[in-house]
C-alpha positions, 0 to 999 in steps of 0.5 A, spaced: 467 484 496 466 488 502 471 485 508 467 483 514 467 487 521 470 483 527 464 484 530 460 480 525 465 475 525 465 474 532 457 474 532 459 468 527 463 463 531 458 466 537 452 462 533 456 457 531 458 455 539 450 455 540 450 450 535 447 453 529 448 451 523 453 456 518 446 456 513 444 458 519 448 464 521 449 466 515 442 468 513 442 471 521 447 475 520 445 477 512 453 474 510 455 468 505 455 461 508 462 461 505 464 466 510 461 464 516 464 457 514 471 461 514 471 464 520 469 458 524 474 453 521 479 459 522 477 459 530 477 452 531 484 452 528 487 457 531 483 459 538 482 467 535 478 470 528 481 471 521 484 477 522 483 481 515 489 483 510 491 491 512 489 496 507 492 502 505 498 505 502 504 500 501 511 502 504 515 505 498 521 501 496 525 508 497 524 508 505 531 509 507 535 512 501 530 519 501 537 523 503 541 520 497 535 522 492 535 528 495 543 530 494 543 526 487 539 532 484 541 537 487 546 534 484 543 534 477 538 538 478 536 537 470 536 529 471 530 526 469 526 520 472 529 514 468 536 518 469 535 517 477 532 510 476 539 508 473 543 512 478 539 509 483 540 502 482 547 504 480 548 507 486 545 504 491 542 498 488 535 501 489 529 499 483 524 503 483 520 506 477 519 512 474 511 513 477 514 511 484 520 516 483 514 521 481 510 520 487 516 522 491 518 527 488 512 530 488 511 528 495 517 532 498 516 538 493 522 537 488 517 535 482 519 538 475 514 542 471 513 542 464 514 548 459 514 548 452 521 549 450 526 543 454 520 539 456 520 542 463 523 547 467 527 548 474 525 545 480 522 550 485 527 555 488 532 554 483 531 560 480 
């Protein structure tokens, strides 16, 4: 379901304070009762609208420790993710998975590279 803009939930408690009802405003203003009903108590309560929930990507649970991962691989260059999952929490009792060690790797160009032989190769500039 798609989130209601301010505007729209500032036009909501608008209709409510001139009196109509929240079918009303609902159906003025193309939304669910429930919603309209929602954003009325929500005023009445705390004097200002709903604010809606932040979208858009968490804070990874690395953020402070990018210099400790770095200086762990270089190292062990050939350490795998669930290697450095392990001395991550060991260390510095950090818990991450193996997808979001991934993702960070891969954000700062240390990810590794399949090859046939070992599974991978060396991270770039390893020779």
């Amino acid at each position: 379901m798609k989130q209601l803009s301010m505007d729209i939930k500032r036009r909501a408690v608008v209709l409510r304070e001139q009196g109509s009802s929240a079918a009303e405003a609902a159906q003025r203003l193309m939304i669910s009762k429930r919603s309209v009903e929602r954003c009325w108590s929500h005023w009445l309560k705390h004097g200002e609208l709903p604010v809606s929930a932040r979208k858009g990507k968490a804070t990874t649970r690395l953020k402070g420790c990018e210099e400790q991962i770095e200086k762990l691989i270089e190292g062990k260059p050939d350490v795998t993710l669930d290697e450095l999952a392990e001395l991550l929490k060991r260390e510095f009792d950090r818990q991450a998975s193996v997808s979001t060690l991934w993702r960070f790797l891969r954000a700062r160009g240390l990810s590794y590279k399949k090859n046939g032989f070992r599974g991978r190769a060396r991270p770039p500039g390893r020779g």
